[in-house]
C-alpha positions, 0 to 999 in steps of 0.5 A: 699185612696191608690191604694190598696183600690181603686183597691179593690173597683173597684174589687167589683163594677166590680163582683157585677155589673157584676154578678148583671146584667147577673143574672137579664137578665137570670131571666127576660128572663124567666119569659118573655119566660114563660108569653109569652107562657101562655098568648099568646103574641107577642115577642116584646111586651112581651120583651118590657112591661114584660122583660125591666121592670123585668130586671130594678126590678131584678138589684135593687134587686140584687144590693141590696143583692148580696154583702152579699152572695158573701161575705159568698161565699168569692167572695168579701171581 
């Protein structure tokens, strides 16, 4: 592999992981903000038994399917 090739690789990994990980921390924020106001709960648990559970679902999802729409948006190659 030459340094071309891995500098495009470690480009990928950097904008996918990144934007794989600020998206699903905004995402379970809301949903734990939401079920937090719904059903009542304290802060900690919600954050803890909803948010942490939600942002591990959300990043696998993510890291799934975010490098196809960001190379339809022509983000990555």
């Amino acid at each position: 592999m030459n340094w071309q090739k891995i500098l495009a690789a470690e480009r990928t990994i950097t904008i996918v992981g990144s934007i794989a990980v600020g998206s699903s921390g905004v995402y379970a924020f809301v949903v734990a903000g939401l079920c937090r106001i719904m059903f009542n709960l304290d802060e900690n648990l919600t954050l803890l038994w909803i948010g942490i559970p939600l942002f591990v679902m959300f990043l696998i999802v993510h890291i799934c399917l975010l490098p196809k729409q960001l190379r339809k948006a022509g983000l990555i190659k």
